[in-house]
C-alpha positions in Angstrom: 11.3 -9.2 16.3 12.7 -5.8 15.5 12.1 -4.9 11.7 14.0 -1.5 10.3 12.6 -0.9 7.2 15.0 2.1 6.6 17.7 -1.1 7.2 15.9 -2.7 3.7 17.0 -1.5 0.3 13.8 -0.1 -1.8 12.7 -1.8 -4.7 10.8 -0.3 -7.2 7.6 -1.9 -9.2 7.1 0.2 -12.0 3.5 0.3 -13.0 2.6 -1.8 -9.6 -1.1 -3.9 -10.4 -1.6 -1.5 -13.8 -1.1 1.5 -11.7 0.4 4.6 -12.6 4.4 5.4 -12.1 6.2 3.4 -9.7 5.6 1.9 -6.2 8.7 1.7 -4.2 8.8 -0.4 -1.0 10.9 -1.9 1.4 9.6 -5.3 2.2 9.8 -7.9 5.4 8.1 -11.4 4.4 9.3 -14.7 6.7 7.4 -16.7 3.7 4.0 -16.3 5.3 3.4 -12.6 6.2 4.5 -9.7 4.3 4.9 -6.2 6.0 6.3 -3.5 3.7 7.1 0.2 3.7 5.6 1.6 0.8 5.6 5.5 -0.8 3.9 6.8 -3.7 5.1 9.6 -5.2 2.9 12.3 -6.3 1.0 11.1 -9.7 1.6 7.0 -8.8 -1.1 4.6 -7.5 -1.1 1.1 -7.3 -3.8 -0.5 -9.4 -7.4 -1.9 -8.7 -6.7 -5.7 -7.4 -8.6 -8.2 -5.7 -7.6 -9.6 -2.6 -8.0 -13.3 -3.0 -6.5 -15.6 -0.2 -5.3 -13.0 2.2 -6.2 -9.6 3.3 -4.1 -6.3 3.8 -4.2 -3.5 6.0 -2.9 -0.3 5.3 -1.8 2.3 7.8 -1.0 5.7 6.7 2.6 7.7 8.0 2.6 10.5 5.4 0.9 12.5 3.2 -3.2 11.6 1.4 -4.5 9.9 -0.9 -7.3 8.3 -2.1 -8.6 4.6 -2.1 -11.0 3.1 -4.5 -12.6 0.4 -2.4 -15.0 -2.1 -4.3 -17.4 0.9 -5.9 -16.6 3.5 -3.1 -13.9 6.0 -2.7 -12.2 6.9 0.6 -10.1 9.6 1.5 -6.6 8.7 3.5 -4.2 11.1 5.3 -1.8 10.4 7.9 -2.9 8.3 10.8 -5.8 7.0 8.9 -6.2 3.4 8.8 -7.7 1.0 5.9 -8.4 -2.6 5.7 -9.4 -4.8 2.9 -11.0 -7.8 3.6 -10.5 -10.9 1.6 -12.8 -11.0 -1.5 -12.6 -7.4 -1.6 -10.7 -5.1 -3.6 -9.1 -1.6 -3.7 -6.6 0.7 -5.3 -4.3 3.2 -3.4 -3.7 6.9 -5.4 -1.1 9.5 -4.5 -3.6 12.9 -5.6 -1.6 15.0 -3.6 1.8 17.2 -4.1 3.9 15.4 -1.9 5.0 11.6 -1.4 2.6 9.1 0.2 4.1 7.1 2.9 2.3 4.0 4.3 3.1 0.6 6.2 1.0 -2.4 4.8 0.5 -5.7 6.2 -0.7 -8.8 3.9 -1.5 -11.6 6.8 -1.6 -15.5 5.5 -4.8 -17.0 5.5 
């Protein structure tokens, strides 16, 4: 099955999780699985959650940024991959000067 994200309008979550500015994303979900096309503009971040249930994985297009994962902090930049387990949790921040572009996948469990 062919998904165009570019097809999907963007919505935009202001403040996504207690994060900073607004996540926008153009989202896929057949009730089960949900595959998005997110961007963080410089300055936004999703906020610290907990992945209770399901997992995500998180592959980077564009730009860096940096993920807190449970007490640790990774560095992301384009082509980098991140996965967080169920149980686990972790917050995505745009630290750079241009937008953060990223496809995420949140399986059912």
């Amino acid at each position: 099955m062919r998904i165009v994200f570019d097809d999907i309008k963007e919505s935009l979550a202001p403040n996504f999780k207690g994060g900073e500015k607004s996540f926008a994303s153009r989202a896929y979900s057949d009730g089960k699985n949900k595959m998005m096309k997110g961007r963080l503009e410089p300055g936004a971040s999703i906020g610290l959650h907990r992945h209770e249930g399901n997992c995500e994985m998180i592959y980077v297009l564009e730009g860096s940024g940096k993920m807190l994962y449970d007490s640790g902090e990774e560095r992301l930049s384009a082509g980098d991959f991140h996965y967080c387990p169920e149980g686990h949790e972790h917050s995505f921040i745009n630290d750079g000067d241009r937008d953060l572009v990223f496809i995420a996948v949140v399986p059912a469990q």
